[in-house]
N, CA and C of each residue as an Amber inpcrd file, in Angstrom:
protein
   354
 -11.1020000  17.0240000 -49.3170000 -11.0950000  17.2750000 -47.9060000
 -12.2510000  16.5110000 -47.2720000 -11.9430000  15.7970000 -45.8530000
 -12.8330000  15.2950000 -45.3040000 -14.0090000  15.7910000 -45.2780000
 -15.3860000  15.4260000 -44.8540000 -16.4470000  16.2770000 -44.0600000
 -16.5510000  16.5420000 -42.2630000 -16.4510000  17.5500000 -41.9790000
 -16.2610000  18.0260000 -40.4250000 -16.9860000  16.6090000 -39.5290000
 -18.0100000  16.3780000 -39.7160000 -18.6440000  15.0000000 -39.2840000
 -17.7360000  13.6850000 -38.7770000 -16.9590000  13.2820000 -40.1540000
 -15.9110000  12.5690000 -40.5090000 -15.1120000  12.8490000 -39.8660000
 -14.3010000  13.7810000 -39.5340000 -13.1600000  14.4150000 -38.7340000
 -13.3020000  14.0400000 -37.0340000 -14.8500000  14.5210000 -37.0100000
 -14.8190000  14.6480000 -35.6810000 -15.0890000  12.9450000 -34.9780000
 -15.7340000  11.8400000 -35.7980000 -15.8140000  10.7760000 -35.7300000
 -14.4870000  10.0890000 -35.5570000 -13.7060000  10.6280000 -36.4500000
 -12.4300000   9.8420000 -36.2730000 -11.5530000  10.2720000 -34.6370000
 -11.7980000  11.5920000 -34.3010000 -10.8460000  12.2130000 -33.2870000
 -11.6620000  11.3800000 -32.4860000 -12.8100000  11.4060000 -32.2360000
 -13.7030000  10.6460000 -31.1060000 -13.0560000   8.9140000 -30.8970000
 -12.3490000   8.4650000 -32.1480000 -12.3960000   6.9660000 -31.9120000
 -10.9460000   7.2360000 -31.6940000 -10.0990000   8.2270000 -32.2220000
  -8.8520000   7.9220000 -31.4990000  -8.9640000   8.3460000 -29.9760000
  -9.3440000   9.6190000 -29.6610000  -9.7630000   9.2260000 -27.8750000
  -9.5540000   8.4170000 -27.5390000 -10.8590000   7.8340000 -27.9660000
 -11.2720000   6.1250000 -26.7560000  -9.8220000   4.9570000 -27.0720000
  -9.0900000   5.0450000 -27.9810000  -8.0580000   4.1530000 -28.2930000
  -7.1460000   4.7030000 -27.2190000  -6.7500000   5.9330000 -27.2190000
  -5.9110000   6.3940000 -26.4830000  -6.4680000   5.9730000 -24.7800000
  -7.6780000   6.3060000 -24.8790000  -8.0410000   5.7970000 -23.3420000
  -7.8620000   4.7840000 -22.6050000  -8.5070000   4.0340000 -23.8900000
  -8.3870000   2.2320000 -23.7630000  -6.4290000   2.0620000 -23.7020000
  -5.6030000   2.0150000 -24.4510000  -4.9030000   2.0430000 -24.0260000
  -3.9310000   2.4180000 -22.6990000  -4.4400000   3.5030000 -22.4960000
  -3.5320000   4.1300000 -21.2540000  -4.3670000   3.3050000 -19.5320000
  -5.3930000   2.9940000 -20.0280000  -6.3490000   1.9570000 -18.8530000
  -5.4990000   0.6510000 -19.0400000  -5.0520000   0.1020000 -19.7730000
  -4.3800000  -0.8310000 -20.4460000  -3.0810000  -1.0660000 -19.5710000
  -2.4210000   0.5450000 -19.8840000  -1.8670000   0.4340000 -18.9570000
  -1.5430000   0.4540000 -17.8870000  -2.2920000   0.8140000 -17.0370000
  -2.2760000   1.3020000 -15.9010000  -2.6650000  -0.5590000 -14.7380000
  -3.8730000  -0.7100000 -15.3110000  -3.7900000  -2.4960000 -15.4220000
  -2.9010000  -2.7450000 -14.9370000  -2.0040000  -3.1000000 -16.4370000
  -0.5160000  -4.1360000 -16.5430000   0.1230000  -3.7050000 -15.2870000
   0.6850000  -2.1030000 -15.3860000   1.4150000  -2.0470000 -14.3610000
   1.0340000  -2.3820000 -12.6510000  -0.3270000  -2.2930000 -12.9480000
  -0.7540000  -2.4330000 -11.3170000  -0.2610000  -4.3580000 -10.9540000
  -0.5820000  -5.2080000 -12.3840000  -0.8680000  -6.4750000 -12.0420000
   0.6660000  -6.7910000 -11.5970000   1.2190000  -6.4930000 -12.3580000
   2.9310000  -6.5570000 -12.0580000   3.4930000  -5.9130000 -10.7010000
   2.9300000  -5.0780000 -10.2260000   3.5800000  -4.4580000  -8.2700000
   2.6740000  -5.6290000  -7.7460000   1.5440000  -5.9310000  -8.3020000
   0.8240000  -7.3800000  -7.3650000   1.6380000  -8.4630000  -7.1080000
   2.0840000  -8.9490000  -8.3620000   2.7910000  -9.9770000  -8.4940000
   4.2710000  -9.9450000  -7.9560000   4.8060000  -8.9280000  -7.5500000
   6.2910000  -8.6190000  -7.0540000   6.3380000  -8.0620000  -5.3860000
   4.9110000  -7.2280000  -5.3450000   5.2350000  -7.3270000  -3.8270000
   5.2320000  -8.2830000  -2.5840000   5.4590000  -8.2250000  -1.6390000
   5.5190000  -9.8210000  -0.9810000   4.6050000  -9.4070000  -0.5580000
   3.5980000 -10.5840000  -0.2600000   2.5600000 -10.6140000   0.8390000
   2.2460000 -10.6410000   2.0590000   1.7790000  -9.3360000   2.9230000
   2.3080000  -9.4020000   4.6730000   1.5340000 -10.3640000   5.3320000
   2.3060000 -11.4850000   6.0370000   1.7520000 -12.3720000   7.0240000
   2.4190000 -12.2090000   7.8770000   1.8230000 -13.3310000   9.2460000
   2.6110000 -12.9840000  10.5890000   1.9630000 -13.8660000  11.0840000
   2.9640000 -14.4950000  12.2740000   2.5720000 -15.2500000  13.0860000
   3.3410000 -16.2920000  13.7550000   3.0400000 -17.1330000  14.7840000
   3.8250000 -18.0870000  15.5350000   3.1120000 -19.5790000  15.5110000
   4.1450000 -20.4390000  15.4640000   3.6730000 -21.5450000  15.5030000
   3.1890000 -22.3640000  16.9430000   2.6360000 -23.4060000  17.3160000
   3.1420000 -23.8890000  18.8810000   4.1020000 -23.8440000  18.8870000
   3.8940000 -23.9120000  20.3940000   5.3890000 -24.0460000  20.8250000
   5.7340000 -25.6170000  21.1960000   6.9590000 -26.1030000  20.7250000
   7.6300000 -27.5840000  21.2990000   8.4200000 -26.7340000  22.5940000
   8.4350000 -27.0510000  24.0460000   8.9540000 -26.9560000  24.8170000
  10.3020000 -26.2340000  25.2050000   9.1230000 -25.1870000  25.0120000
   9.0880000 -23.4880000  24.9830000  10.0800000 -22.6950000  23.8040000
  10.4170000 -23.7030000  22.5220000  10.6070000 -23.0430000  21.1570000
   9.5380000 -22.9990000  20.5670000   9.4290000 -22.0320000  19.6940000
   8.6960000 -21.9550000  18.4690000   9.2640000 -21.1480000  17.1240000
   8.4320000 -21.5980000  16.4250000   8.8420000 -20.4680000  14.9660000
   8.3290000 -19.5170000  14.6900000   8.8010000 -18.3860000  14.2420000
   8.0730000 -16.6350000  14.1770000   7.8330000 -16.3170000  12.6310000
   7.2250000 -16.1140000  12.1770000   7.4020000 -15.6560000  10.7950000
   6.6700000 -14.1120000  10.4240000   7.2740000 -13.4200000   9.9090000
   6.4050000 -12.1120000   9.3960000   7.0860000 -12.2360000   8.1370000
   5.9420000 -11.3080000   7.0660000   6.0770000 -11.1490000   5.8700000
   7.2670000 -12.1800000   5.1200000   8.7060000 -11.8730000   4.7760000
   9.4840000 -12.6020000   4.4240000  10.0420000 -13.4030000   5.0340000
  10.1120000 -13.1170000   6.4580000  11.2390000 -12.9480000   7.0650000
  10.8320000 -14.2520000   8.5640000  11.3560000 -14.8750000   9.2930000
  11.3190000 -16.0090000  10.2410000  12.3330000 -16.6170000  10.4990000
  12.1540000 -17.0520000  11.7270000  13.1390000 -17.2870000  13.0440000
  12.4930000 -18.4830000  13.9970000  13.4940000 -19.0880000  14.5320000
  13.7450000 -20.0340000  15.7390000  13.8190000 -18.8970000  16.9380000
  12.7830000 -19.0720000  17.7720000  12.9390000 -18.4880000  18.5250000
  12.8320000 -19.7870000  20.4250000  13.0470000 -19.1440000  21.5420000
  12.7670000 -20.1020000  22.6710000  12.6020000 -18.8370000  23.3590000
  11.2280000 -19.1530000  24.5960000  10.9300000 -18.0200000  25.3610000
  11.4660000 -18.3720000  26.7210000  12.0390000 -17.6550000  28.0300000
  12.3250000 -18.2600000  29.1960000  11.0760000 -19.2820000  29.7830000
  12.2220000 -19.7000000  30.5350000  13.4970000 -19.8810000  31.0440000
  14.1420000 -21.0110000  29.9380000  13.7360000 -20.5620000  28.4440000
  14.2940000 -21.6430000  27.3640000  14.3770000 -22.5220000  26.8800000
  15.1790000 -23.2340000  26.4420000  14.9880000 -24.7760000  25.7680000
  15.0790000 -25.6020000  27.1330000  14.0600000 -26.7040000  26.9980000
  13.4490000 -27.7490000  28.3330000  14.9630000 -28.5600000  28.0160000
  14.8020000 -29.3570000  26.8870000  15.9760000 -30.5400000  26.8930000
  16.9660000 -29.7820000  25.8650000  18.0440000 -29.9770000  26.0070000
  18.8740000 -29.9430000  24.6720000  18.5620000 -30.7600000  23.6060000
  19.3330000 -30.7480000  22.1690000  18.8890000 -31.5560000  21.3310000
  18.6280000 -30.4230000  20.2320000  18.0040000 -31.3010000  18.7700000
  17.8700000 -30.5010000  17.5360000  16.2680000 -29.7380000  17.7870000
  16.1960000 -28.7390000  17.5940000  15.2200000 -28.2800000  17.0170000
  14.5110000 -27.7160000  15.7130000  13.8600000 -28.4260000  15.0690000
  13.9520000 -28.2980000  13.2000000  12.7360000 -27.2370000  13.3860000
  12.6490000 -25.9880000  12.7490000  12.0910000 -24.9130000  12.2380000
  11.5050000 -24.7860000  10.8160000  10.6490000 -24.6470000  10.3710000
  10.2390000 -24.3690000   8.5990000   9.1780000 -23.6320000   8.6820000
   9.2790000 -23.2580000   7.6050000   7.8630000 -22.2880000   7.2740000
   7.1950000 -22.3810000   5.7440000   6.2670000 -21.8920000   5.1610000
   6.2090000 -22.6270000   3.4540000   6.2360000 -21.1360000   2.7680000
   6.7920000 -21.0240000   1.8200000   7.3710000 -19.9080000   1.0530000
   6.3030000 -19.7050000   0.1300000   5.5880000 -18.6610000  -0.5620000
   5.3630000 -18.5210000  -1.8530000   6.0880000 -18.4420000  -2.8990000
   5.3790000 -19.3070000  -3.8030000   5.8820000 -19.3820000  -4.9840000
   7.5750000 -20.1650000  -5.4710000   7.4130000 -20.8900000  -4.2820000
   9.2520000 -21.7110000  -3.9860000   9.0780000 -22.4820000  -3.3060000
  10.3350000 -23.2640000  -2.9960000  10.4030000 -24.4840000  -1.9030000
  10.1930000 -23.9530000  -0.6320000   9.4070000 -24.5490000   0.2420000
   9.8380000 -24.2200000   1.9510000  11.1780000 -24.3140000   2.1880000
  11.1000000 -23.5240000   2.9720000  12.3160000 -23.5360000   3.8500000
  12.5260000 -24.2680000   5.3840000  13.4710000 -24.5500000   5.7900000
  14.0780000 -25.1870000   7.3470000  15.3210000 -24.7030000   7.3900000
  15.2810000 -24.8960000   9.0390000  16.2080000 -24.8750000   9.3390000
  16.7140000 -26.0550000  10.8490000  17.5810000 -26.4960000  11.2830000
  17.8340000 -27.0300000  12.1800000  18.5860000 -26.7580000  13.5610000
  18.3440000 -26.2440000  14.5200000  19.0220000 -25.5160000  15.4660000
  19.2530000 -26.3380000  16.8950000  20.6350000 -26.5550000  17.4260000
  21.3220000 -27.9960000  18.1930000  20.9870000 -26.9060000  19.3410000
  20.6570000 -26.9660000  20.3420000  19.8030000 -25.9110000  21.4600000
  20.6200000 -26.6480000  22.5870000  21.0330000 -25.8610000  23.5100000
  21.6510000 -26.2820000  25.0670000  19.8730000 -26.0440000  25.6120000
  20.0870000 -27.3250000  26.8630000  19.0800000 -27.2440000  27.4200000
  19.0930000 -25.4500000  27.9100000  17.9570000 -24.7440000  28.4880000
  18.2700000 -23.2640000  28.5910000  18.3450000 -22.0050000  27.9610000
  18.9130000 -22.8510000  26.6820000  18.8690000 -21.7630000  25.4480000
  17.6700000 -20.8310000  25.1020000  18.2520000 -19.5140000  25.2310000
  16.6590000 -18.7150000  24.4020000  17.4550000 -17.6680000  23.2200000
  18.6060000 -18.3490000  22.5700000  18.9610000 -17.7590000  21.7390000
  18.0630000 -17.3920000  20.3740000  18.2470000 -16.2730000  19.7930000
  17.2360000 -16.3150000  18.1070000  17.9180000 -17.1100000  17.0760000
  17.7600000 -17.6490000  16.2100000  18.1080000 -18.1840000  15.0770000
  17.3650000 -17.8140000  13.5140000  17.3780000 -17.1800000  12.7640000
  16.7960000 -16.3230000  11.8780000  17.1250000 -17.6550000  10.6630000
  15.8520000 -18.0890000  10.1550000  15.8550000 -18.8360000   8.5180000
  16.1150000 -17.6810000   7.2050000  16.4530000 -18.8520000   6.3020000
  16.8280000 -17.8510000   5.4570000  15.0870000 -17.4030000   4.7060000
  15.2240000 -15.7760000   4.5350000  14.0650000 -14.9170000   3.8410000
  13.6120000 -16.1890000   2.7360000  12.0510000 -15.9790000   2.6240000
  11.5810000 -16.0420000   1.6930000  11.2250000 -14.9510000   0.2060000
  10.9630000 -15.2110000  -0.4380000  11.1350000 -14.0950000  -1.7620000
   9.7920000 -13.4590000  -1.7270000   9.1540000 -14.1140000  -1.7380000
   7.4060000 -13.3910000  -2.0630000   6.4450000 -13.3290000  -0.5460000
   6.7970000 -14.2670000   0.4600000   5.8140000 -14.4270000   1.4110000
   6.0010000 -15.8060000   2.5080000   6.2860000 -15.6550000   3.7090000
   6.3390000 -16.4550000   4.6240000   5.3330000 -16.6210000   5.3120000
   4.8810000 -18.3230000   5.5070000   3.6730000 -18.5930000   6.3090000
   3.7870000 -20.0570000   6.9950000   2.5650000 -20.1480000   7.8820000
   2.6700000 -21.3440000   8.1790000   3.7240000 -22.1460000   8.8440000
   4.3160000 -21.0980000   9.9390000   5.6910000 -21.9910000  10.3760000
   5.0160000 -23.5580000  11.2710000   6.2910000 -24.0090000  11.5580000
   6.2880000 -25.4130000  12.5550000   7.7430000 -25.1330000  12.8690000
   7.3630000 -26.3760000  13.5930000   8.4430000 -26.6830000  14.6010000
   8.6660000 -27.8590000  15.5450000   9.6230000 -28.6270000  15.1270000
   9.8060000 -30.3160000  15.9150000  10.7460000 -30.4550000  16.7480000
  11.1430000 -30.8900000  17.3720000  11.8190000 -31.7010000  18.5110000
  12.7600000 -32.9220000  17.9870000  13.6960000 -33.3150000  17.6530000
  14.6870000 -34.5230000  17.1910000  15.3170000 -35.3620000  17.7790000
């Protein structure tokens, strides 16, 4: 039979294993909701004559404020994605127009829109 000493040395080091582990995990799992949640941004780009681009968290749009688009013509929209390609989009605008036009979501995080004139 062990000596009580011995016993209690060993329960003491499985503890801290058990500790260390379960810190271990708690870690991993935190680093992994880091890495999967999207990151909240927001914001507008200039405006080209009176369009601009909107972006929050995933999500961004072609937008035009009144009294709307100055000339007709293309208006190209993008924003830069985390962790992926940017995105665009291209929107043919009647002079007047203040319709929305929504890009497609980004996966992790939308930023940095623009916006040109064609």
């Amino acid at each position: 039979m062990g000596s009580p000493a011995r016993s209690m040395q060993d329960f003491r080091l499985g503890k801290r294993v058990a500790q260390a582990a379960a810190l271990g995990m708690l870690v991993a799992g935190t680093a992994g909701m880091m890495a999967t949640t999207p990151a909240f941004a927001a914001g507008t780009s200039t405006k080209v004559f009176n369009c601009y681009t909107q972006w929050w968290n995933t999500a961004w749009a072609q937008k035009c404020d009144a009294p709307g688009a100055k000339y007709a013509g293309a208006y190209v929209s993008g924003v830069e994605c985390s962790a992926q390609p940017d995105k665009d989009i291209t929107v043919g605008r009647a002079q007047g127009s203040t319709s929305t036009s929504n890009g497609t979501d980004c996966t992790f995080g939308a930023n940095n829109g623009w916006i040109t004139y064609i």
